[in-house]
N, C-alpha and C positions, 0 to 999 in steps of 0.2 A: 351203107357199106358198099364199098368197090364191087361190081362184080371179078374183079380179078383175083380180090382176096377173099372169096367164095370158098369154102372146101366142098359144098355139095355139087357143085360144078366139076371136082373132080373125083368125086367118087368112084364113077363108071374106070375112070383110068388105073385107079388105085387097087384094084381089085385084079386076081389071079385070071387069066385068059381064060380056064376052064370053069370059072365062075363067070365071067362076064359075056362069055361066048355058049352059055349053055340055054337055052330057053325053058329049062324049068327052073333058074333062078331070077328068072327077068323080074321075078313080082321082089323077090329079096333086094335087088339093086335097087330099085325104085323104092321101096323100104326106107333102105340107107339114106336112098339121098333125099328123101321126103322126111328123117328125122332130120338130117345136116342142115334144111332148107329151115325147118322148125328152131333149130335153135339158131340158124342165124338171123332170124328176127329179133327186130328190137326190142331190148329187155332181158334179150336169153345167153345164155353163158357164151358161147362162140363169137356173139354182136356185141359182148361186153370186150372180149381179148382181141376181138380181129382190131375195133376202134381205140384200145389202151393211148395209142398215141394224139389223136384227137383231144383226148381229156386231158393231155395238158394246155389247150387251149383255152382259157376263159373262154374264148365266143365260142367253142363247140362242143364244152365240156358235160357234162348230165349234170341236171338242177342238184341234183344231189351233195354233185360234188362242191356246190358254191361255197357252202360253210370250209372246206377243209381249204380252201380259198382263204377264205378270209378268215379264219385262226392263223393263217400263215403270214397275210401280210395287212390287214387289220385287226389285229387280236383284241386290242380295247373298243371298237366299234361300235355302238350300242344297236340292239336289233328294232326293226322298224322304219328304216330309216324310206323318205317318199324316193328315193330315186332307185334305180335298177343294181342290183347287189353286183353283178358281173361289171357293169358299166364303171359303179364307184372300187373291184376290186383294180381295174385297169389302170386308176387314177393316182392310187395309191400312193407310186412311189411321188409322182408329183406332189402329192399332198403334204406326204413326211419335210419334203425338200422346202415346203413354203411355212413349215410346224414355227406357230408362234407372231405369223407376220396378220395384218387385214384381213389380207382375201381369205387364208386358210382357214379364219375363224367366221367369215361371211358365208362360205360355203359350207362349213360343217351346220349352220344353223339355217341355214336355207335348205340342204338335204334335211336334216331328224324333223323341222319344226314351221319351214318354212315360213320364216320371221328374220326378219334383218337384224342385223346386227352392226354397230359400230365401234371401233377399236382406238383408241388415241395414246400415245406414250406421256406417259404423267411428265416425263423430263419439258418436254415443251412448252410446257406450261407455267417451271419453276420461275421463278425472278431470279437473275444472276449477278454480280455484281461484277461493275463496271465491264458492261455487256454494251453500253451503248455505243453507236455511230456517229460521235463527235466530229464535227463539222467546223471549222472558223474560218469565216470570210478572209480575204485576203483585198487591199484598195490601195487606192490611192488619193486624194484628195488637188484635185490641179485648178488656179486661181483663173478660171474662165467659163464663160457662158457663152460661149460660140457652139450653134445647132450642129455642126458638120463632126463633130465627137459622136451624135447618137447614129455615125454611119459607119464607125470604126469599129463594130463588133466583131470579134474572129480575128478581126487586123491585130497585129503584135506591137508594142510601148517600148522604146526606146528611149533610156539616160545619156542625159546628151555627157553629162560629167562621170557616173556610175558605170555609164555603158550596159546596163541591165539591161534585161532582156521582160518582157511577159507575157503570156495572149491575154488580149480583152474579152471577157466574159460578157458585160454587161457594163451600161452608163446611164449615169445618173444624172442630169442638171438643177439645180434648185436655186438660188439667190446668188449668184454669180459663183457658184462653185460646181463643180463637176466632179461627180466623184464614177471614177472607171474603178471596177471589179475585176481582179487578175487571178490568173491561173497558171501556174508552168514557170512559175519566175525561178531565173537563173542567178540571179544575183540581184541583193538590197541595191534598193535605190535611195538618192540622198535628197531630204527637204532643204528645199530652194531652188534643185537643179528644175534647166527645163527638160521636158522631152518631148518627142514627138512620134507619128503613130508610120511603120515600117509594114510588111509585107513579109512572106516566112522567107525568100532571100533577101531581106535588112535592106533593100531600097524604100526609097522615101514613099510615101503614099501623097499624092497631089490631089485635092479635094478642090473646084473649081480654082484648079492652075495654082493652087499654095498648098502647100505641107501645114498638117496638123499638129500643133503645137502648143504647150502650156507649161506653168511653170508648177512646181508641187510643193503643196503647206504642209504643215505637218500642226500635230496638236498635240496637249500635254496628259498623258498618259493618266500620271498618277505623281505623287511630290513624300519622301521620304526624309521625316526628318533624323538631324546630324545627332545618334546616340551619344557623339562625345562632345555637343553644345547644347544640350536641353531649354537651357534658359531656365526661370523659375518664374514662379507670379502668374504666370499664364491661367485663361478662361475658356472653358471649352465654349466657341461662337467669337472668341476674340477673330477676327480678320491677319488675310493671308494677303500679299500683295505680292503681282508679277509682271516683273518689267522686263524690256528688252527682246529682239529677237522676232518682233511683228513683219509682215511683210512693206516696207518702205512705200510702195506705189499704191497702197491702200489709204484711200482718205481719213476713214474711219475702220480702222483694221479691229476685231473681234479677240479678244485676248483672254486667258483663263481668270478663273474667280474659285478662291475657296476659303475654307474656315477653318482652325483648330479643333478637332471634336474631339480629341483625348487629350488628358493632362494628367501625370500623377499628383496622387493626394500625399496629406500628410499628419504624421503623429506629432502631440503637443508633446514638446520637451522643456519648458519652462515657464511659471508665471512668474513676472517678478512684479510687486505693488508700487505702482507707479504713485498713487496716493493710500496712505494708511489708512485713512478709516477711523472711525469709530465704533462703539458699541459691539466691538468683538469680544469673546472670551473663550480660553482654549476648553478641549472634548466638542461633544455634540452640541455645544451653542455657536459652532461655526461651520458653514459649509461654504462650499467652493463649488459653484457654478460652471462648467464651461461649454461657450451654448455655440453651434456650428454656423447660424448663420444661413449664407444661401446654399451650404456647401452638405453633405452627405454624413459630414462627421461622427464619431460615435465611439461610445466607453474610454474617454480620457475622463483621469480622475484625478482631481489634487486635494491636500490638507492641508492645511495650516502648521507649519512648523516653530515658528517665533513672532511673540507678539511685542508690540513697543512696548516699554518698561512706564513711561508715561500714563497714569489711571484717568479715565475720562466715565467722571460718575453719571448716572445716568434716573433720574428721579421721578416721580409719579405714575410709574406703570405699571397697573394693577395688573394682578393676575389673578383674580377672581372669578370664575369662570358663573355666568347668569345661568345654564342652562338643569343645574343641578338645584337651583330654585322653582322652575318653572310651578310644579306643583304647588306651591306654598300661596295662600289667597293673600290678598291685598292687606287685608286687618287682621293680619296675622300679628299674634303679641313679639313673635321674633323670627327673624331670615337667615338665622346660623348663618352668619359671616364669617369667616375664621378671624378677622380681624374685631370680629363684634359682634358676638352671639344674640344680645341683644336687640340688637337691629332693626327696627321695624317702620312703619310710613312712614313717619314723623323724624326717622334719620336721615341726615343727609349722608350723600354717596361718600362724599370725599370722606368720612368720618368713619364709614362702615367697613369699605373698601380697606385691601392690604395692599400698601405699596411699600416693595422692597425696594432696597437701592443699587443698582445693578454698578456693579464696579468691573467697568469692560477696557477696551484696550487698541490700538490700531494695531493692523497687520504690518510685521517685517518681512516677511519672509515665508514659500509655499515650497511644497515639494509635489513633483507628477509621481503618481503610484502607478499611473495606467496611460500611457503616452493615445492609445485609443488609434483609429485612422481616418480617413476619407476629409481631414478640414481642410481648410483655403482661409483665405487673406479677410473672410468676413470673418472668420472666428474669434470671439470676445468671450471675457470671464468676468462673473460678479461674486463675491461675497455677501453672504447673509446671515445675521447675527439672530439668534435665538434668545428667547425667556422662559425659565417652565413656569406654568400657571398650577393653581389648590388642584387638579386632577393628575397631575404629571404629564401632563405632555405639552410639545414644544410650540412656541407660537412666534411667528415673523415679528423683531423687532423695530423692521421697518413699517411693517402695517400700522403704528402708532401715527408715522409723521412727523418726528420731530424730527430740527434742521440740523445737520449738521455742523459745525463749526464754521465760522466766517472766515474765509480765504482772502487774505489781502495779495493783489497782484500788483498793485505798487501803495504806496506809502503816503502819496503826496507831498505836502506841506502844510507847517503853522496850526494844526489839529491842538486840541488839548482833551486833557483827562477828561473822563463820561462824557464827553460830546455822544449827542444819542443816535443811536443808528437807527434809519426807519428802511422797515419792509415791506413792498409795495407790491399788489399783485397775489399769486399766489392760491391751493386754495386750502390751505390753514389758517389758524389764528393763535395768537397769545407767546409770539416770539417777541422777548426784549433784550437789547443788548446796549452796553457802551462802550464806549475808546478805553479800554485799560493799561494800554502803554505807549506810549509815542516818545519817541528821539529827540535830540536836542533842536534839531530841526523841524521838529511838529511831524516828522512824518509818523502815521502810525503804524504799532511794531503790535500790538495784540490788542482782541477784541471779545469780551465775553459775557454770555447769555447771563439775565440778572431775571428778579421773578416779578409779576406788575409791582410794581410799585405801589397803587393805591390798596391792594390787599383783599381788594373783591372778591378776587377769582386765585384757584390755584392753576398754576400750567406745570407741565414737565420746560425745563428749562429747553430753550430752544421753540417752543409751541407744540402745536398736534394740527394730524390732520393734513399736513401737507404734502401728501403721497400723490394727489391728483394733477399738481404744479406746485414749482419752486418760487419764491417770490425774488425782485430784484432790492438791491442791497444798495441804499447810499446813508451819505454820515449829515446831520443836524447839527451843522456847525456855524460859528461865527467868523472867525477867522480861517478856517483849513481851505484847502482846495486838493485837488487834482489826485485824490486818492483813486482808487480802483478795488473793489471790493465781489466777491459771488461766493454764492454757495454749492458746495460738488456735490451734496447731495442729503439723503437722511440719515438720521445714525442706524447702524445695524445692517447699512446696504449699501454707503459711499465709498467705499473702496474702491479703487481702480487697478489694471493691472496693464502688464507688457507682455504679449505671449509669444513665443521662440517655439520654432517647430522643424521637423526635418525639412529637404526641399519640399514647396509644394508648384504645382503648376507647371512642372515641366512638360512638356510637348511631346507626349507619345504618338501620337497622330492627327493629320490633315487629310479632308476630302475637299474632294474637287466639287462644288457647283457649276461649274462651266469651263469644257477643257479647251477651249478658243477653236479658234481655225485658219487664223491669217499669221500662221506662226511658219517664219522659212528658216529660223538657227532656234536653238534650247534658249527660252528663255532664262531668266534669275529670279530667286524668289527673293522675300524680304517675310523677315518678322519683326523688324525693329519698326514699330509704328507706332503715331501716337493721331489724335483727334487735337486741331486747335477750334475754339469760336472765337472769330474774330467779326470787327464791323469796319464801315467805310469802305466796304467793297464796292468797287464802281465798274458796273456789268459789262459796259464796252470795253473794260483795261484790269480784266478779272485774272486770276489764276487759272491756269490749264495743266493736265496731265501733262510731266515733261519737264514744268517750273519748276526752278531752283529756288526756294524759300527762305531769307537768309535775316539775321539781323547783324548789324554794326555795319561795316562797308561791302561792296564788290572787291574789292582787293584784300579788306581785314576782316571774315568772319569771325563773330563770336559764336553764331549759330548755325547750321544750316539745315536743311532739309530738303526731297526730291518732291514735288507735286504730283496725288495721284490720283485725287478728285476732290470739287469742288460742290457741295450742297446747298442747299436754303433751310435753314434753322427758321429765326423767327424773327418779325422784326425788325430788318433790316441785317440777323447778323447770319453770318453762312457758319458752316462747318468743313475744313480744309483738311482731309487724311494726305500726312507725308509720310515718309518712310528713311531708313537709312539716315536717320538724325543724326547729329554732334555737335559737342559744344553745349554751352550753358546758356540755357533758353531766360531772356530778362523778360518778367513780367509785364511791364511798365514801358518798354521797350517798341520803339516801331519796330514793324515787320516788311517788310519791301521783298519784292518780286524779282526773278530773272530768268529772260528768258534768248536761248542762245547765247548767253555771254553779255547778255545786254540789260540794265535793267529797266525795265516794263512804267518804271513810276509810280506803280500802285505806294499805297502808303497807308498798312492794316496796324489793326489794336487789338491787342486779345480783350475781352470780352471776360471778366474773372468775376464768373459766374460760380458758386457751386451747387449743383443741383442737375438730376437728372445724370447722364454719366461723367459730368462733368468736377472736376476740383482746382477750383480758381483757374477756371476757364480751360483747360487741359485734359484729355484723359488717355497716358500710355498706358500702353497693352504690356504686361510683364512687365521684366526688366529688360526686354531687349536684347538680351546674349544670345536666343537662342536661333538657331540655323537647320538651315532642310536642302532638299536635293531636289530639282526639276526631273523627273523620268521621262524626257519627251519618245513619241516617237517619231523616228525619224525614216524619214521615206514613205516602205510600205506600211499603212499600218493598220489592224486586227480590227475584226469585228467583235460581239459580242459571242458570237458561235454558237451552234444548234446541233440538237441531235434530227439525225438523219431517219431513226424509226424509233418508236418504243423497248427494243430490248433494253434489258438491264431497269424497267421503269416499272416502278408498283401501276399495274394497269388491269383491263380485263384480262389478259391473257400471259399475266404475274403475279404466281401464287407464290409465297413463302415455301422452302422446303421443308418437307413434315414425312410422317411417317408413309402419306399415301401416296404424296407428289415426290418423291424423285428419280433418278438415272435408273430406277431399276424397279418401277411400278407401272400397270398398264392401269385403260381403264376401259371395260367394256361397260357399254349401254344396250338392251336387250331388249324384246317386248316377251320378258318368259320368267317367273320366279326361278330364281338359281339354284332352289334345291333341285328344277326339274334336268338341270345344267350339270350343275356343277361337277361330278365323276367324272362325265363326257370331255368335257371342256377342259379339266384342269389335267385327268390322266392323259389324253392323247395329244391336246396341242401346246399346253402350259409351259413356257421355259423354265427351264430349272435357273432356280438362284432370282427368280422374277415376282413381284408380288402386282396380286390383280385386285383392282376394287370394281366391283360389278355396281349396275345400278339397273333398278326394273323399271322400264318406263311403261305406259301406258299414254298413248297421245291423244285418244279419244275415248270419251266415256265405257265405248261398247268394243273397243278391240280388243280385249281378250277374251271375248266369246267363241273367236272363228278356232283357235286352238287350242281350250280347254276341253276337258274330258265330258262325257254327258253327268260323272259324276260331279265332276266340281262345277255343272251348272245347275245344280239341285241348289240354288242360290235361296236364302233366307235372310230374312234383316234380321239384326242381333237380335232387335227390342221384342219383336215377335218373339224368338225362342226363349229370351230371358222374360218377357210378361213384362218388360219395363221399358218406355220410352225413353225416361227421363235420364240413363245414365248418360259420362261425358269421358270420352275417352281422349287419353292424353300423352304424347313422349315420355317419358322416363326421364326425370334430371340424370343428365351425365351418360346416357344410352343412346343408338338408332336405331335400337331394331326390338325393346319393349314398348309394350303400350302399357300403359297403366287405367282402369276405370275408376270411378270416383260418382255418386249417385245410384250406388244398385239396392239401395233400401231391401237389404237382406237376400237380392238372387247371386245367385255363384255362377261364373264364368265357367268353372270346371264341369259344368252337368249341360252345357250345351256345346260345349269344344271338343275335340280329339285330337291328338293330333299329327290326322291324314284332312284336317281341314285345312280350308283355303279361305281368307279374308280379304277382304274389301273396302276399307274407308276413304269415303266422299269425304273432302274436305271444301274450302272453297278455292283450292287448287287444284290441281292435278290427281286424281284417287289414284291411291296405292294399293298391289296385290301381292301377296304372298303365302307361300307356304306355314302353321304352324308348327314351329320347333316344341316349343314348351307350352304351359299354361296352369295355373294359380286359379283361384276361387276370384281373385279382383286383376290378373294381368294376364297379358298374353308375349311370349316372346315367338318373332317371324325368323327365319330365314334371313331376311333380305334383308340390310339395311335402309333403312328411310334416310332420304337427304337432309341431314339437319341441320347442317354450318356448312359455307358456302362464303368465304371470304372476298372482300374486293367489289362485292356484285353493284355498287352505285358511290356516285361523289356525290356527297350532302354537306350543309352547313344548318347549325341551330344558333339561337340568338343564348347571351347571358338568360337565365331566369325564364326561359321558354322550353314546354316539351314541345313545338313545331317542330317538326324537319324538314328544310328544303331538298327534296330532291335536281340536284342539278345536270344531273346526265346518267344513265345507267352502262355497265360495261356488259364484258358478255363472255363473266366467271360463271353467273348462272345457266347458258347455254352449254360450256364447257362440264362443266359438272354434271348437269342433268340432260344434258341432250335434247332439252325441250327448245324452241326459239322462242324467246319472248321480246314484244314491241317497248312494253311499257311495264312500270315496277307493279302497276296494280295488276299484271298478268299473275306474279308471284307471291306478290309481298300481300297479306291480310293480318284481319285481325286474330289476336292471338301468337302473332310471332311475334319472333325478339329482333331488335334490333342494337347495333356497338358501334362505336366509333374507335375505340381502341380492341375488341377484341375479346374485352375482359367485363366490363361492366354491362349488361346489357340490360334494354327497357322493352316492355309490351308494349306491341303494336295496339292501339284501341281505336283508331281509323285511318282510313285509306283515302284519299281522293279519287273520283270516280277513272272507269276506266279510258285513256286516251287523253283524258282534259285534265287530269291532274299533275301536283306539285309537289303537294305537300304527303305528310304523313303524322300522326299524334300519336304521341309515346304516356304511358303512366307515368310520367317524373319529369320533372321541369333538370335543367341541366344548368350547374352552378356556374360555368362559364363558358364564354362560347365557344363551340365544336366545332371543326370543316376539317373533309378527309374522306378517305373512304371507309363506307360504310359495311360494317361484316352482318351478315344477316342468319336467325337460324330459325329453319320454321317447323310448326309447332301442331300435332294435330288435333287437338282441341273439335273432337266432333261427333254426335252421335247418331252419325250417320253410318252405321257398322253391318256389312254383309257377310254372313257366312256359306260354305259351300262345302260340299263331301262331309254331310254331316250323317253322325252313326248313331246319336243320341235321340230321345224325343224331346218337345219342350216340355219345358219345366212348365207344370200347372201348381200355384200356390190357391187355397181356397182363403175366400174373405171370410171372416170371424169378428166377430161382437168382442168390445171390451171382454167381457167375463169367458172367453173361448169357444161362445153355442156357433154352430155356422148359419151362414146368414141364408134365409129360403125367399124367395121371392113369394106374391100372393098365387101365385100357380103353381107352388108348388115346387117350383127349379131353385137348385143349391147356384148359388153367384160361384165361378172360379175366375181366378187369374190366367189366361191363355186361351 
């Protein structure tokens, strides 16, 4: 206190003259002012009012008054904290002003608990959609290999026709091409122009005493075909041809190449029967076939709608079925035939057997019930004729093998009545036939099956057997000649037909193999193409891309075609693709060359082959109608383009939005269970409208000893106070912050828990600590959540039919999450966790490869097809390794007991306990 603002200092004055002037009060005034002197000491009522105004100073205020301090402007503050009470009341307002950010929540926990803490906003973390930094090159491509380009960096590009402008970025040279990188272009420039490299005021740039100069190619983008010429017939892999538009001064100029890879398909919309047939009969003894070929086809359906009126009998086919004998022994007295009950060794077949007479028919006429999709030009249909057999069901009446009827394809002459027909070849037997009607001119008009003759043998008319090969057909005759005779096939299956279907093979799309480079104007395309083999090619005076392909004269085409290349077949014969055909191609016909207007003398033959892709020497692609578009570009033109960072990219540090990760979730990492927190933490700094996911870390085995309590280091292992080593403590399905036990062969969790306990489990990761919220006989629920799912955290691949996992790179979702750093997956990943490729399915972890040298990982389940992606991880504590602390309980002691319940005494006398 001031000596000025003393009152015993003014005593003497204060007092009446005739008291202060009198000396027998002198001991009273000294009195006075040695009480005034007493209570202006510190602590005394006068040292409390004289200093009122001091005490509103934090730095000079009485300890006393600290608290009403800080009810004033830290009212939620929790008491204890390590720094000086006046110090942190001073900071306060600073504090409020930073509520909710890093530092605010670093310092709060550094003052109560001095333990760091780290803060991250979940939003950062989200994956956002089309978030990325998309990037696309911008070039030019210029027809030169001159070194003095790689000095024009920075220097600006000038169209000498365009007049564009660009800076050069960067140059490239490779095989006589230069390809310059642009930046800042002011206007397209045009392929073919030249240009040259300028200066930022658009003077020329002279590089030893010349200007920099080239010309610019351009290449073909992509090729769109014409939705309103499709064409039809088309093959996806048929060829694309592109002519025109090359740069002229190029010897061997480099020009696009591509293929048709789409084509629409198509539904069947009619069979008509090209040949009738035989051994049909209408219902379920006829079906219709219609098979796709090379083509995709599926659910076209047809019936038989009208059958010829014509009967074509059909004889000897049994339908006796052997397997409903089998049991019956050899010497049996009878083999219940239906045909001849009787029946036994000593009968012969033909006598036993039933043979009905099947009275069938050719096909007129089919109807589609199911047009189906996906065929092409392979698509073919057969009919198949049925017989029921003694059990009822249907059997292929072509399985027999008999022949068909004899097809006369001409007639000949001079032939007479049963002149005999022989068939040669084949692999049936017991077909006989004769001439039964021939014209006045011997040609023959009909021919039919007769039975042998000598009587030996019975056959079905026509023979058997001949399903494996057809035989060939000529006439035993005296006089006839020049007939032509074959057989289309066997009865119950020689039908032929004609199929009608919507378009197929139109041209929905073409890709590029190779988009050229010595292109200065848009090419043309071409679909009209076809394949010739031709011979007599004479390699000094051969055809080349360019040639004109013609037959009949130079002045009078019948044919022509453009030359686009020339092969080696076999043999002597090549293979010639032209394009843009017309005119009617003669087989038979030379072929002659021209070339500029001139012709060349060549002097070719087709080659009328068929076989391989070839049909009598030829094979067009489609029909030719169909047309497409060149997309060149021109000028400048694009790269394939890149992103610039990972945003917007499933990565380490893109997680899915979820309930914990988004705009408006934090996440703290702590080295402190969050019950010890959380009041503190969420009342004073917590944003409103904000959600917090905590996580407790522990980063070495023994850091939470330095600031736990002396009671929560009254530290025990579980198995001690339970008397049981053996239990196995485990996550909870679908929980993170239950443990579940499993193994306590009758001890209870609840008789050594409370819960003011604190737990501990070593796992072969990181051990976790936590406060006990709840607790059960067989579980314990903590506080804290355990980290149990953790998305993203590595990109892996497995094979078909392998539980291996390759690990191929790990990210660092699991740093994010858990605040821990980790090098390598075996830092994290053990046995007992689960791993997911999608998320949803996941498998046990059952080994790791070692720490630093490993790859791989083995899962309990092999995986039905192969995986690759990012891997989600959840792990798992599976461990009985369990500490307790702040325990209020004693252990549990079980005594060991004998089958019959006496307790068990040792030879000295001592009872055995558990504990």
């Amino acid at each position: 206190m001031s000596y000025i603002n003393k009152t015993s200092l003014l005593v003497p004055s204060q007092l009446p003259a005739f008291i202060r002037d009198d000396p027998d009060y002198e001991n009273f005034v000294l009195f006075l002012q040695a009480y005034y002197e007493w209570m202006e000491m510190s602590g005394n009522v006068v040292y409390g009012a004289k200093n009122l105004p001091n005490y509103y100073d934090i730095d000079t205020t009485l300890t006393d008054f600290l608290q009403y301090f800080k009810n004033d402007f830290l009212p939620f503050f929790p008491e204890g904290s390590l720094v000086d009470q006046a110090k942190l009341t001073k900071i306060a307002n600073q504090l409020y002003k930073t509520k909710g950010t890093p530092s605010s929540y670093k310092f709060l926990f550094r003052v109560l608990y001095n333990s760091d803490v780290q803060l991250y906003n979940a939003k950062d973390y989200i994956l956002r959609a089309s978030d990325g930094k998309w990037t696309i090159t911008k070039l030019l491509n210029l027809y030169t290999s001159d070194p003095r380009w790689l000095s024009v960096i920075n220097y600006r590009v000038f169209g000498e026709t365009s007049k564009g402008y660009a800076t050069i970025s960067s140059v490239n040279i490779s095989n006589n091409i230069t390809q310059v990188t642009l930046s800042g272009i002011d206007r397209n420039f045009s392929t073919g122009e030249y240009v040259h490299v300028v200066d930022n005021h658009n003077t020329t740039v002279l590089i030893d005493s010349a200007n920099v100069r080239a010309q610019i190619l351009g290449v073909v983008s992509s090729v769109t075909p014409d939705s309103n010429n499709p064409g039809s017939s088309y093959n996806v892999g048929d060829p694309v041809v592109f002519y025109g538009g090359l740069n002229p001064v190029v010897s061997n100029p480099i020009g696009a190449s591509g293929y048709i890879s789409s084509v629409t398909n198509a539904s069947i919309t009619s069979s008509t029967p090209i040949y009738k047939g035989q051994g049909y009969r209408p219902g379920s003894f006829t079906g219709i076939n219609i098979i796709s070929g090379s083509g995709t086809g599926s659910n076209a359906n047809a019936l038989v709608t009208t059958f010829d009126p014509t009967p074509y009998y059909v004889y000897l086919v049994p339908n006796d079925t052997i397997a409903s004998k089998a049991s019956i022994k050899i010497n049996s007295g009878s083999y219940n035939f239906s045909n001849l009950t009787n029946a036994n060794a000593n009968t012969k077949l033909v006598n036993a057997l039933t043979f009905p007479i099947l009275n069938t028919f050719g096909i007129s006429a089919t109807t589609i019930t199911s047009g189906g999709s996906g065929y092409d030009a392979t698509t073919t249909a057969n009919a198949v004729g049925y017989y029921l057999t003694d059990i009822s069901t249907l059997e292929s009446l072509s399985s027999m093998g008999i022949l068909g009827s004899v097809q006369i394809s001409s007639g000949g002459l001079n032939y007479q009545l049963n002149d005999k027909i022989l068939f040669s070849g084949g692999s049936g037997y017991g077909a006989y036939a004769n001439v039964t009607s021939v014209a006045a001119n011997g040609a023959i008009q009909q021919i039919s099956y007769i039975s042998d003759l000598s009587g030996n043998t019975k056959y079905p008319l026509g023979g058997m057997s001949y399903q494996n090969g057809l035989p060939t057909v000529s006439v035993n005759t005296a006089t006839g000649s020049g007939a032509s005779l074959y057989i289309p096939g066997l009865v119950g299956g020689d039908a032929t037909f004609s199929l009608s279907s919507t378009s197929y093979g139109q041209v929905t799309g073409i890709t590029l193999t190779n988009v050229g480079k010595d292109y200065v104007s848009t090419p043309n395309v071409s679909l009209r193409i076809e394949d010739l083999l031709v011979a007599n090619v004479v390699l000094s005076n051969s055809p080349t891309k360019g040639d004109l392909l013609y037959q009949g004269t130079l002045a009078n085409q019948t044919f022509f075609a453009n030359v686009d290349s020339i092969s080696y077949y076999s043999a002597n014969n090549y293979n010639i693709r032209v394009y843009n055909y017309n005119g009617t191609f003669n087989n038979n016909g030379s072929i002659y060359i021209a070339r500029s207007g001139m012709d060349i003398g060549a002097n070719l033959s087709l080659v009328q082959t068929t076989s391989g892709i070839y049909t009598t020497g030829r094979k067009i692609y489609g029909n030719g109608s169909a047309k497409a578009t060149v997309n060149f570009s021109n000028g400048v033109q694009y790269g394939t383009g890149f992103y610039q960072n990972s945003d917007g990219q499933p990565s380490g540090y893109s997680l899915l939005e979820s309930e914990n990760y988004n705009n408006y979730a934090y996440i703290l990492q702590v080295e402190k269970a969050l019950v010890n927190y959380a009041n503190t933490a969420l009342s004073f700094l917590h944003p409103a409208g904000m959600k917090y996911n905590a996580y407790n870390l522990l980063k070495n085995n023994v850091s939470f000893h330095g600031s736990m309590t002396s009671e929560e280091l009254s530290l025990s292992p579980l198995g001690y106070l339970l008397s049981n080593y053996n239990y196995i403590a485990n996550v909870a399905s679908g929980s993170s912050n239950t443990i579940n036990f499993t193994n306590l062969s009758g001890s209870n969790i609840a008789n050594v828990i409370s819960s003011n306990s604190f737990v501990t489990i070593y796992t072969n990761g990181t051990p976790f600590y936590s406060n006990v919220k709840s607790f059960t006989a067989n579980s314990i629920t903590l506080y804290d959540n355990w980290v149990t799912s953790v998305p993203n955290v590595a990109i892996a691949t497995a094979s078909a039919n392998s539980s291996i996992i390759n690990i191929n790179s790990i990210t660092n979702t699991w740093n994010v999450a858990t605040g821990n750093t980790i090098s390598y997956f075996s830092d994290f990943m053990h046995n007992y966790d689960s791993v997911s490729f999608d998320g949803v399915n996941y498998k046990q972890i059952v080994h790791v490869d070692q720490h630093g040298l490993g790859t791989t990982i083995t899962v309990n389940g092999t995986y039905s097809s192969a995986q690759t992606g990012y891997l989600y991880f959840t792990q798992n504590v599976n461990s009985s390794n369990v500490w307790v602390s702040g325990i209020t309980q004693v252990v549990e002691v079980v005594d060991l007991l004998t089958e019959n319940g006496s307790i068990i005494i040792t030879e000295d006398g001592r009872i055995l306990l558990l504990g």
